[in-house]
N, C-alpha and C positions, 0 to 999 in steps of 0.2 A: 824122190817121189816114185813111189810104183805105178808104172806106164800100165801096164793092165787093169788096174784098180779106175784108173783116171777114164781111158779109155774105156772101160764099162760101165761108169756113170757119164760119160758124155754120151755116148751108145745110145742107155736109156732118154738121157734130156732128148736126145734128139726124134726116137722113135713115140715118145708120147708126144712131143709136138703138134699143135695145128694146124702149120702154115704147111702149104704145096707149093712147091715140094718141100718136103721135110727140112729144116735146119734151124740151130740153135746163135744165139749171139751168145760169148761166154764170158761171163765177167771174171778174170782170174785173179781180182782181189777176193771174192765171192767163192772160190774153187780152193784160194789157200787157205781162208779162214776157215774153211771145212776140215781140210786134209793138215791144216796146224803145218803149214811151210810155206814160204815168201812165193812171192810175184812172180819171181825170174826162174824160179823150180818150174812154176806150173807153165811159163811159157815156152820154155825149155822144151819139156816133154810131151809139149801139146805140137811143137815143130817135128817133135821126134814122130810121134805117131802121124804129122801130115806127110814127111819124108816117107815114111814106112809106106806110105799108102794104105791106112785105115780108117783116114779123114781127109777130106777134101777142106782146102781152106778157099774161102772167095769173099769178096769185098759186093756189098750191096750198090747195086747203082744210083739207086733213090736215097735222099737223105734219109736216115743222120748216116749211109756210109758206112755201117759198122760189119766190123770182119764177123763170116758167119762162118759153121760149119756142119757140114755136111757127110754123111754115109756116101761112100763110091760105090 
């Protein structure tokens, strides 16, 4: 999967967002049926860019809990 590609449409979901601060919940069955490559590709390189530090990953404290992500 192309990490730039990926990373510039999370980019955008994130920066149209309406919640404050900013961030997206990402469905990557949702993310592979777009980009036509499985689950474990998009989680892969959704790790790669939180390593990199081009996205923040964090877990919501209020239910449902779900992993968000965030511009640094």
């Amino acid at each position: 999967m192309e990490k730039d590609t990926l990373f510039h449409r999370v980019q955008t979901m994130i920066i149209s967002s309406t919640k404050k601060p900013k961030y997206i919940s990402i469905s990557t069955v949702k993310i592979a049926d777009l980009f036509h490559v499985n689950t474990g590709e998009v989680k892969r390189t959704l790790l790669e860019l939180v390593n990199e530090g081009r996205l923040q990953k964090k877990n919501l404290s209020e239910p449902p809990h779900y992993e968000i992500y965030l511009l640094p």
